[in-house]
C-alpha positions as CSV (number, residue, x, y, z in Angstrom):
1,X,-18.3,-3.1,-27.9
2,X,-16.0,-2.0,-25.2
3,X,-12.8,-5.0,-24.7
4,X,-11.6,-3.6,-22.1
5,X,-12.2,-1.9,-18.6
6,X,-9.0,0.7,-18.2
7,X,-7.8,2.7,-20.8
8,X,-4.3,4.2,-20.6
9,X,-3.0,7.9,-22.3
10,X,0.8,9.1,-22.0
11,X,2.0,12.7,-21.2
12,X,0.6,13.7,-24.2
13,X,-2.6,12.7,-24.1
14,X,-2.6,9.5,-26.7
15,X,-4.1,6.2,-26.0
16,X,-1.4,3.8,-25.3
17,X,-1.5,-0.2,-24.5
18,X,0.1,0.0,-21.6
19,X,2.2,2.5,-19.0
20,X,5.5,1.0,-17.8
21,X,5.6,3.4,-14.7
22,X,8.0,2.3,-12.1
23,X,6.3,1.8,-8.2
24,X,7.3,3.0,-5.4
25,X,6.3,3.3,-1.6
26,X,5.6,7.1,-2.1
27,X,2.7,8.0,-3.6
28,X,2.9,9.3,-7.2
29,X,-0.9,9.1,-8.4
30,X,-3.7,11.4,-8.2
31,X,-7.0,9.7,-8.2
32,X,-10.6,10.5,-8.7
33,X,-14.0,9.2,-8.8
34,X,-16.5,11.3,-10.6
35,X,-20.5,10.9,-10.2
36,X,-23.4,12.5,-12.4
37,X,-26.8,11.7,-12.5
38,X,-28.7,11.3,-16.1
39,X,-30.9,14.3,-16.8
40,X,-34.6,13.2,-16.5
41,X,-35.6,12.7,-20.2
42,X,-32.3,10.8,-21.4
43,X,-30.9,7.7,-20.9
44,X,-27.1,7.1,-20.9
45,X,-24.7,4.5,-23.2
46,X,-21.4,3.9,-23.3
47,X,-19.4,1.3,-25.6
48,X,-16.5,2.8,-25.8
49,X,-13.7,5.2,-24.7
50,X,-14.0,7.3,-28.1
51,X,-16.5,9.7,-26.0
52,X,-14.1,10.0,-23.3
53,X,-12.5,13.1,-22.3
54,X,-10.9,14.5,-18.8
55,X,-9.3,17.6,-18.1
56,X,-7.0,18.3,-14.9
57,X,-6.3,21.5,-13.2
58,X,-3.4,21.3,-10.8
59,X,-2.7,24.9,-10.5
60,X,-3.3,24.7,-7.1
61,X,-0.8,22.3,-5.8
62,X,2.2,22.5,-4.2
63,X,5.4,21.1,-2.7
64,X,6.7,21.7,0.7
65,X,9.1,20.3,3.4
66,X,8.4,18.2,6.1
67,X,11.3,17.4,8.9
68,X,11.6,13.1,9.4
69,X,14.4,11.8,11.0
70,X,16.1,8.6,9.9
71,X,19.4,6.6,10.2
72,X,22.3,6.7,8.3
73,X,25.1,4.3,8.0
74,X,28.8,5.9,7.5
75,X,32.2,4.1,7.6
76,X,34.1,4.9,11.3
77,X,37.7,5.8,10.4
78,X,38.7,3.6,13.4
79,X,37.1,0.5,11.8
80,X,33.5,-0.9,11.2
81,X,30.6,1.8,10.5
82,X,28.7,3.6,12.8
83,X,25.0,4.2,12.8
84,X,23.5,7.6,13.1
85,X,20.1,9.5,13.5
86,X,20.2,12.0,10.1
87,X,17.7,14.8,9.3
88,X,15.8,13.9,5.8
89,X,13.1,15.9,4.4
90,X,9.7,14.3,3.1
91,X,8.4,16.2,0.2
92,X,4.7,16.3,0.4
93,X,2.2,17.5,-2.3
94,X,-0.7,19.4,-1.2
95,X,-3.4,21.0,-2.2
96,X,-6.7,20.3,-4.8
97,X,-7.0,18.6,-8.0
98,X,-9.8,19.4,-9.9
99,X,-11.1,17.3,-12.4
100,X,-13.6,17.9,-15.8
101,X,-14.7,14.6,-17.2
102,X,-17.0,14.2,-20.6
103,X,-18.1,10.3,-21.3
104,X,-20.7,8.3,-22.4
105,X,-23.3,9.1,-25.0
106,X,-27.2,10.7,-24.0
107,X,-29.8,9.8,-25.8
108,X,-33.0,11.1,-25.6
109,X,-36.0,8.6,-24.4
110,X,-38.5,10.2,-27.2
111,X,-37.0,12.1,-30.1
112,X,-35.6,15.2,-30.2
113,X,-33.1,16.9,-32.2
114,X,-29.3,16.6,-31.6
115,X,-27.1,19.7,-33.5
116,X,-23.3,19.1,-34.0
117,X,-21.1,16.1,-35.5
118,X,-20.7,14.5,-31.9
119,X,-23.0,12.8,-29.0
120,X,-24.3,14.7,-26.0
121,X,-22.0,13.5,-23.4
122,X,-22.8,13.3,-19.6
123,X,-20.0,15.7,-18.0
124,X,-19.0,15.5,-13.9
125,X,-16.8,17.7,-11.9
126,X,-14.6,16.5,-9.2
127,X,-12.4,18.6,-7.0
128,X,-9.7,16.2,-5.0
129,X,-7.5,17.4,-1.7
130,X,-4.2,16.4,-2.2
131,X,-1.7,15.6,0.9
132,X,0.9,13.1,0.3
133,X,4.5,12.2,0.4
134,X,5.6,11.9,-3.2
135,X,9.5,12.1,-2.5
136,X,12.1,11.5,0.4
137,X,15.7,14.0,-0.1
138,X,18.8,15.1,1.4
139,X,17.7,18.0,3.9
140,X,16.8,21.3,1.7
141,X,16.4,24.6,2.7
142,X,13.1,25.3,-0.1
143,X,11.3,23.5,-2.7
144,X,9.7,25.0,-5.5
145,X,6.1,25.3,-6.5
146,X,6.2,23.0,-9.4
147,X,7.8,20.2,-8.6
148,X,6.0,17.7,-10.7
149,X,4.7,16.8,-13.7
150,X,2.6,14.4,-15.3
151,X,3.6,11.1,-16.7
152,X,-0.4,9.7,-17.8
153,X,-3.2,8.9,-17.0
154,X,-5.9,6.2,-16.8
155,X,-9.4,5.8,-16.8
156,X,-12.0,3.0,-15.8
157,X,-15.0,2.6,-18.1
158,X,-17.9,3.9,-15.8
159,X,-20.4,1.7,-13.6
160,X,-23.9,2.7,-13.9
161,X,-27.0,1.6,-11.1
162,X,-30.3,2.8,-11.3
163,X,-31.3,4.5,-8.1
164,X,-34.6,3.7,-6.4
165,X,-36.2,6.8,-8.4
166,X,-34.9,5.0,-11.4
167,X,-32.5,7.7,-12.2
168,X,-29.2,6.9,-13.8
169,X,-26.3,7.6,-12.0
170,X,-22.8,7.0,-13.5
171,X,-19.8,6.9,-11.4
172,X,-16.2,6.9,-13.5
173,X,-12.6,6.7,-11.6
174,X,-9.4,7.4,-12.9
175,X,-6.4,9.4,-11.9
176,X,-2.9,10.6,-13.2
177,X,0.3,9.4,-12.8
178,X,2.6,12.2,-11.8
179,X,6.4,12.2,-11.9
180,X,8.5,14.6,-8.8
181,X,10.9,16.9,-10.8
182,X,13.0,17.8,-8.0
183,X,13.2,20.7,-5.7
């Protein structure tokens, strides 16, 4: 029976309790919210997170520079500190994250013949536009391509409604938590 309704995995892919990631007002998660609908002739279960899998292609993003002014505080060699507009640059992430998830277990409604050592799983493709501040720096002339990584992930055990056809349609979110590597 499932216990709980998020599951965690680190970098590397393995289940974990819980992700100490430290917050902050940038944005440093991808999210995305999948929706299939159950083939006519199966119904869909799910118990567990042991049919779970997601894949994430990030190929496509990128980092670049955006101009924001701000104000800096500096000591005034004649006493006190001054207050001054300063040039920062916004790093901002852009592009698509596409997502592959497998979950759940189909089972036919009347017999039928399943081949292979695990379930039929109901699979959803997502593709997600990316465009957001991830890092604020010292003014930069460039940043490079791939400037970040990911840290984990989580995953919500899907919600299932019946539509008025009496279809099944399963929605799953989840996302990653990315880390900015620098410029």
């Amino acid at each position: 029976m499932l216990k709980d309704n998020v599951i965690y995995y680190d970098s590397e892919g393995k289940v974990v309790d819980k992700l100490d990631i430290e917050q902050e007002s940038c944005i440093r998660t991808i999210t995305y919210c999948a929706t299939a609908v159950v083939p006519d002739g199966y119904t869909f279960r799910f118990t567990t997170f042991d049919s779970f899998t997601a894949c994430s292609d990030l190929s496509t993003l990128v980092c670049t520079l955006e101009k924001q002014e701000a104000e800096g505080t500096v000591e005034n060699p004649c006493g006190g500190t001054l207050t001054c507009p300063i040039e920062v640059d916004a790093v901002r992430l852009i592009g698509t994250a596409r997502f592959h998830i497998n979950v759940g277990d189909l089972k036919p409604i009347e017999g039928g013949l399943q081949i292979g050592g695990l379930p039929c799983t109901l699979a959803s493709d997502v593709a997600v536009p990316v465009n957001q501040v991830i890092q604020t720096i010292c003014k930069t002339d460039m940043c490079q391509d791939d400037c970040i990584d990911t840290i984990g992930a989580f995953a919500f055990a899907p919600q299932v409604i019946t539509d008025a056809c009496g279809r099944q349609i399963v929605t799953v979110r989840g996302g990653l938590f990315i880390r900015f590597l620098g410029c």
